[in-house]
C-alpha positions as CSV (number, residue, x, y, z in Angstrom):
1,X,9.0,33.6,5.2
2,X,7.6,31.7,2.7
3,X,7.0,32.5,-0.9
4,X,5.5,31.2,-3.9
5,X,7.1,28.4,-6.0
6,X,9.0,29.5,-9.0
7,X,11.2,28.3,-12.1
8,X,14.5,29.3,-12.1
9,X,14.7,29.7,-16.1
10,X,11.4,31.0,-16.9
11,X,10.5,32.9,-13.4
12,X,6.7,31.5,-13.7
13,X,5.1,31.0,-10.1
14,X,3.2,28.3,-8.9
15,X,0.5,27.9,-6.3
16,X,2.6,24.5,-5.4
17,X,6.1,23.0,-5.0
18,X,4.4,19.7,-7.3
19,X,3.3,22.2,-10.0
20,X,6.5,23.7,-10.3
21,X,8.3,20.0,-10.5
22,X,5.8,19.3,-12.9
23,X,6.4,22.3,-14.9
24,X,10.5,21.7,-14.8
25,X,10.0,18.3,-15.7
26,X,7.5,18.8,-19.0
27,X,10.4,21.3,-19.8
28,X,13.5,19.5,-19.4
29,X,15.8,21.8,-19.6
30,X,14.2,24.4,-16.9
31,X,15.6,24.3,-13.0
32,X,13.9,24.4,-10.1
33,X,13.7,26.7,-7.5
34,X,15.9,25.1,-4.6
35,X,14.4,25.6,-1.3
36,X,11.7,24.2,-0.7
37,X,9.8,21.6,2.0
38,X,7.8,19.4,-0.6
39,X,5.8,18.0,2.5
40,X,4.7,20.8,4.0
41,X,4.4,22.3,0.2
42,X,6.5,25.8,1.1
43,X,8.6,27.7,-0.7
44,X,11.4,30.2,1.2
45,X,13.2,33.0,-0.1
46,X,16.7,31.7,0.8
47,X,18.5,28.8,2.7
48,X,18.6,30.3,6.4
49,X,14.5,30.5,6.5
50,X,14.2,26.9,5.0
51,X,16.7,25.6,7.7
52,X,14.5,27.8,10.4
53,X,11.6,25.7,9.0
54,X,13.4,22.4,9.0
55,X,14.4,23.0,12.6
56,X,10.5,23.4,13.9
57,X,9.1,20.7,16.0
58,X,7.1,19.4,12.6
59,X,10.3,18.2,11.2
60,X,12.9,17.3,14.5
61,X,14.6,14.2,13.1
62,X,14.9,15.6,9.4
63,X,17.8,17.0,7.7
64,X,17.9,19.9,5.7
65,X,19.6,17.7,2.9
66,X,16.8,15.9,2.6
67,X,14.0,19.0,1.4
68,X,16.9,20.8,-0.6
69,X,17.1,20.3,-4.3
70,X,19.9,21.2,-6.7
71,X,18.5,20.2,-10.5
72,X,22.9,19.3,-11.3
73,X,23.1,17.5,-8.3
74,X,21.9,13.3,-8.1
75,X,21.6,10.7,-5.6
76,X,22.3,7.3,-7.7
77,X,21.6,4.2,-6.5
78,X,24.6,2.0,-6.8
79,X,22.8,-1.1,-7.3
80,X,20.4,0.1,-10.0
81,X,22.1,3.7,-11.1
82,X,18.8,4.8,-10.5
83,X,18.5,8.8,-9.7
84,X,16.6,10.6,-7.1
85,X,16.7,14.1,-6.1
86,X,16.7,13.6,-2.2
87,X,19.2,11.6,-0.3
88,X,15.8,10.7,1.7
89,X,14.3,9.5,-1.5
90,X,17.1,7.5,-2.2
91,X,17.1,5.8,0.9
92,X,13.6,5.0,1.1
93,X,14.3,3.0,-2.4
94,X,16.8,1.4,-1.0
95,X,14.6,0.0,1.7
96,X,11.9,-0.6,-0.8
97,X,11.5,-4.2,-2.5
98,X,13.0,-2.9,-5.8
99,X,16.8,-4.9,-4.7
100,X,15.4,-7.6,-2.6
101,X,15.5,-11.4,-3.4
102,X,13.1,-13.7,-3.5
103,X,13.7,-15.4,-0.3
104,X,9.9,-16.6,1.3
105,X,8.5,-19.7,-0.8
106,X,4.6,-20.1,-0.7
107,X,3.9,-23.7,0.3
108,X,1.3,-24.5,-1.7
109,X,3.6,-23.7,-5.4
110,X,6.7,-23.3,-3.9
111,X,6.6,-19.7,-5.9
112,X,9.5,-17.4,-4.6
113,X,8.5,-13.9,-3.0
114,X,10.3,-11.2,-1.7
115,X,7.8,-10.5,1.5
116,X,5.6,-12.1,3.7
117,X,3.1,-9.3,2.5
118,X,3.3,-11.2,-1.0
119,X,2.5,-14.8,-0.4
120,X,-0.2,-13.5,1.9
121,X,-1.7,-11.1,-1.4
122,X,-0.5,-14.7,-3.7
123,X,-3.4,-16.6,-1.2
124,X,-6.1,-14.4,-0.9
125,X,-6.1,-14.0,-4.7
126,X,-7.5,-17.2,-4.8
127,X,-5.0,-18.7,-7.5
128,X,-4.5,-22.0,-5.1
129,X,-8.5,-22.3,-5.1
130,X,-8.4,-21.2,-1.7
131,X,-10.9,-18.1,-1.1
132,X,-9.8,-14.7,1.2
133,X,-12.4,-15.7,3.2
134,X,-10.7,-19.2,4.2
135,X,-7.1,-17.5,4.6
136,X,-8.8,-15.3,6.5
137,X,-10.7,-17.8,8.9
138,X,-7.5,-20.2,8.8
139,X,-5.8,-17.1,10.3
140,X,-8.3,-16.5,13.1
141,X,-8.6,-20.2,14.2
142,X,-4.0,-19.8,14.7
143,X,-4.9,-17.6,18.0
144,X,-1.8,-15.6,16.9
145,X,-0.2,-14.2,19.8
146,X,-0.5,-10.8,20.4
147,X,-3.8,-11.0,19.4
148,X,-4.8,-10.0,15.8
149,X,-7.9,-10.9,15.5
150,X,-11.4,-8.6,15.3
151,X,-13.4,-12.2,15.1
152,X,-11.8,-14.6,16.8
153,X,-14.3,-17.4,16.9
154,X,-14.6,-17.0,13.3
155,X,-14.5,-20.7,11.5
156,X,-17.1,-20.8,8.5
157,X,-15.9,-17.6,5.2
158,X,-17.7,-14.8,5.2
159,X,-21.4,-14.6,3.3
160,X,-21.5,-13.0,-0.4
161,X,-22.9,-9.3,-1.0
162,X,-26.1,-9.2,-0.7
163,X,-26.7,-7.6,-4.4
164,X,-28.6,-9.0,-7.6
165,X,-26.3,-11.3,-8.6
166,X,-25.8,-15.3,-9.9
167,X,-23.4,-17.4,-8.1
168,X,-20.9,-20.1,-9.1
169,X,-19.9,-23.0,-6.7
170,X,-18.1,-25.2,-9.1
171,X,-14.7,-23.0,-7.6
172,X,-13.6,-23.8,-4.3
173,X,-15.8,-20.8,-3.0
174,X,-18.7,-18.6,-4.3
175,X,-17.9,-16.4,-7.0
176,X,-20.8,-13.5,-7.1
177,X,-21.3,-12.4,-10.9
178,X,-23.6,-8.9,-11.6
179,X,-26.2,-9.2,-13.5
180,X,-28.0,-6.6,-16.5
181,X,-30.4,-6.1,-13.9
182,X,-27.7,-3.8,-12.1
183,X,-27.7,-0.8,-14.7
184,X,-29.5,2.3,-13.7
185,X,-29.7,4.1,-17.1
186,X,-26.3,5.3,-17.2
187,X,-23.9,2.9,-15.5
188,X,-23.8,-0.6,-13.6
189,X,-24.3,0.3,-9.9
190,X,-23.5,-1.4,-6.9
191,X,-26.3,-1.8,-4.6
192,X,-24.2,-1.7,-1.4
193,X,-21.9,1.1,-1.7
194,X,-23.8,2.9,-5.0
195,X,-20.5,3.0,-6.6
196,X,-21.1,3.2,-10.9
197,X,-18.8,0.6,-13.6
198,X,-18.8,1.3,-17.2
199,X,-19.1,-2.7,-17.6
200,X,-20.6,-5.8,-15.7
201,X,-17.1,-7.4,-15.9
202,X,-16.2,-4.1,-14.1
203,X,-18.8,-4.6,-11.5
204,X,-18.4,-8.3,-11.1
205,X,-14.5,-7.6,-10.1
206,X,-16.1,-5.2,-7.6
207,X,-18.2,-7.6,-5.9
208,X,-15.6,-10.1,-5.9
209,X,-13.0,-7.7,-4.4
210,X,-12.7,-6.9,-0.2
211,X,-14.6,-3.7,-0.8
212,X,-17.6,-4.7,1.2
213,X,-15.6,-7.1,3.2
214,X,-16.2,-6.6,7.2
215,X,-12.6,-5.5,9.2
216,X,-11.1,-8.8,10.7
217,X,-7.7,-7.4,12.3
218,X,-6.3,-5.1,14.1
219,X,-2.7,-3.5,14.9
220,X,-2.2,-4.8,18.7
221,X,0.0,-1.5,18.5
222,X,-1.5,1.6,16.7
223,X,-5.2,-0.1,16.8
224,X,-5.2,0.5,13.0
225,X,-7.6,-2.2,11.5
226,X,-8.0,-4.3,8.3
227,X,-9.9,-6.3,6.0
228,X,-7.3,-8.8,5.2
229,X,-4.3,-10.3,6.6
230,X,-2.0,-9.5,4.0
231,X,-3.0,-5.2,4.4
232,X,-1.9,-6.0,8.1
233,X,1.1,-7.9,7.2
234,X,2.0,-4.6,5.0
235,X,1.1,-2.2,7.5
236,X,4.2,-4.0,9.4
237,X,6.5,-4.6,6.9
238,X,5.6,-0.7,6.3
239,X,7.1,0.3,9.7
240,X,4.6,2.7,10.1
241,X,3.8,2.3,13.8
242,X,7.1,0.5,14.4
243,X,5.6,-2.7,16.0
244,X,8.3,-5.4,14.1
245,X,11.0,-4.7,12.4
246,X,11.4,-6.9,8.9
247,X,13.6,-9.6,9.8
248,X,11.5,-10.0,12.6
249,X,8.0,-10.3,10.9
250,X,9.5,-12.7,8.1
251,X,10.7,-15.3,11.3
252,X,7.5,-14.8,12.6
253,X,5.9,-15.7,9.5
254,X,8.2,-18.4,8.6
255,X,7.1,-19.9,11.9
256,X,3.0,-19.5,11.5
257,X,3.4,-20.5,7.9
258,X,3.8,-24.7,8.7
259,X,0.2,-24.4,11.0
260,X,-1.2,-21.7,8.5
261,X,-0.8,-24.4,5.6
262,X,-2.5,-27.3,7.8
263,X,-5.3,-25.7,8.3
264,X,-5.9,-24.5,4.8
265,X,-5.9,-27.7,3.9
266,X,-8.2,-29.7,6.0
C-alpha cells in the first residue's frame, strides 16, 4: 500500500518522492526514505509491497534494484567516478554521450562530433552559411529509403514568418529581424503564435528559430513527426521506438553524408 514520502532523519512527509529528494539534498546530511518507484511517484511501507509494485505489468522488464535507494550506497562510473543513486541511472550515462569520442567529421569544417544528431544540429545552425531550410530541402531531394519525408517534392526553403519584420539577404538565406512595431504595451509579441519576449533581440531569435517551422519528417516506424532532420536523427539515436540501433544509424549516415554534401553545394 502506498504511503506518503518521508525523511528518514527528520520524519517530514511529502506529497512527492522529488520533494523529499529535494528536501534530503538541500539538507545534506538527511536520508531518504528507501522504497520508493520515482516514475510512478509512490512511496511503500516496506520492501515486499514495492517489489509487489515492481512486479505489475507497468514495470515487467524492470528490476527492483533499479527504484530502490540506499543514501550509503553509490553506483560510480568507472570512467568518470561519477555517482548515481540507481544502477539504471548509471547505465543510462553510460550510454549517454558524456564518454564518447568524437568520431563523425562534418565535411564542410572537418569539425569532430560525437553523433550524427550533432553535425546535423552543426548545419542547420547555419554556421556554414547554409540555412535549415536548404539542409532540409537537400534532405528531401536524397529520396532516403525508407521514406522520411512529409514533402517530398520539396526543392526551393521554406518562406519567412509572415510577422512585421525587416529582412536581410546579404547571408546566404533570409534572416527575419522584429521590429518596435511588435510591442503590445507590455512585451514584444509574436504575431503567429502570441507568445511575449522581454526584448526584440529575444523575439528576433524566435522568429529565426523552427518554432513556426511546418513538420517535414516522419518516423517510418512510430509515425512520430518533426520539423528538422537533426530532431529525427535524435529521435533514433534516442532508441525510443527502436527503429536503428546506433552503430547502425552512424553507417547510414556516413553513407548519405557524400550525396548530402553535393547537393548542399550546388
Amino acid at each position: 500500500m502506498p504511503i506518503a514520502p518521508f525523511c528518514l532523519t527528520c520524519g517530514k512527509t511529502f506529497a512527492t518522492v522529488s520533494g523529499m529528494r529535494s528536501h534530503c539534498r538541500s539538507k545534506r546530511r538527511h536520508k531518504a526514505y528507501s522504497y520508493v518507484c520515482e516514475p510512478c511517484d509512490l512511496a511503500f511501507v516496506h520492501l515486499a509491497a514495492l517489489q509487489s509494485h515492481i512486479n505489475s505489468p507497468r514495470h515487467a522488464y524492470d528490476d527492483l534494484s533499479d527504484y530502490t535507494f540506499n543514501s550509503d550506497v553509490r553506483h560510480k562510473c568507472n570512467l568518470c567516478a561519477k555517482e548515481f543513486k540507481t544502477r539504471k541511472a548509471l547505465s543510462q550515462h553510460k550510454d549517454s554521450l558524456a564518454h564518447r569520442d568524437r568520431t563523425l567529421q562534418c565535411l564542410f569544417c572537418h569539425g569532430m562530433f560525437k553523433s550524427a544528431s550533432g553535425i546535423a544540429f552543426h548545419l542547420e545552425s547555419g554556421c556554414h552559411q547554409v540555412s535549415r531550410h536548404e539542409v532540409t530541402a537537400a534532405v528531401h531531394a536524397m529520396q532516403v529509403s525508407p521514406p522520411i519525408s512529409l514533402n517530398p517534392l520539396m526543392i526551393e526553403a521554406a518562406a519567412a514568418p509572415t510577422v512585421p519584420h525587416t529582412v536581410d539577404d546579404d547571408a546566404a538565406h533570409s534572416f527575419v529581424y522584429a521590429v518596435p512595431s511588435s510591442f503590445n504595451g507590455r512585451a514584444y509579441q509574436c504575431h503567429l503564435c502570441y507568445k511575449a519576449f522581454r526584448s526584440l533581440y529575444s523575439l528576433t531569435g524566435h522568429l529565426n528559430s523552427p518554432a513556426h517551422d511546418d513538420d517535414e519528417f516522419m518516423c517510418p516506424k512510430c509515425e512520430r513527426r518533426f520539423k528538422l532532420v537533426s530532431g529525427f536523427i535524435q529521435h533514433l539515436e534516442s532508441g525510443a521506438c527502436g527503429l536503428a540501433k546506433r552503430k547502425a544509424i552512424e553507417a547510414y549516415f556516413n553513407d548519405l553524408s557524400g550525396q548530402f554534401s553535393r547537393l548542399l553545394k550546388v
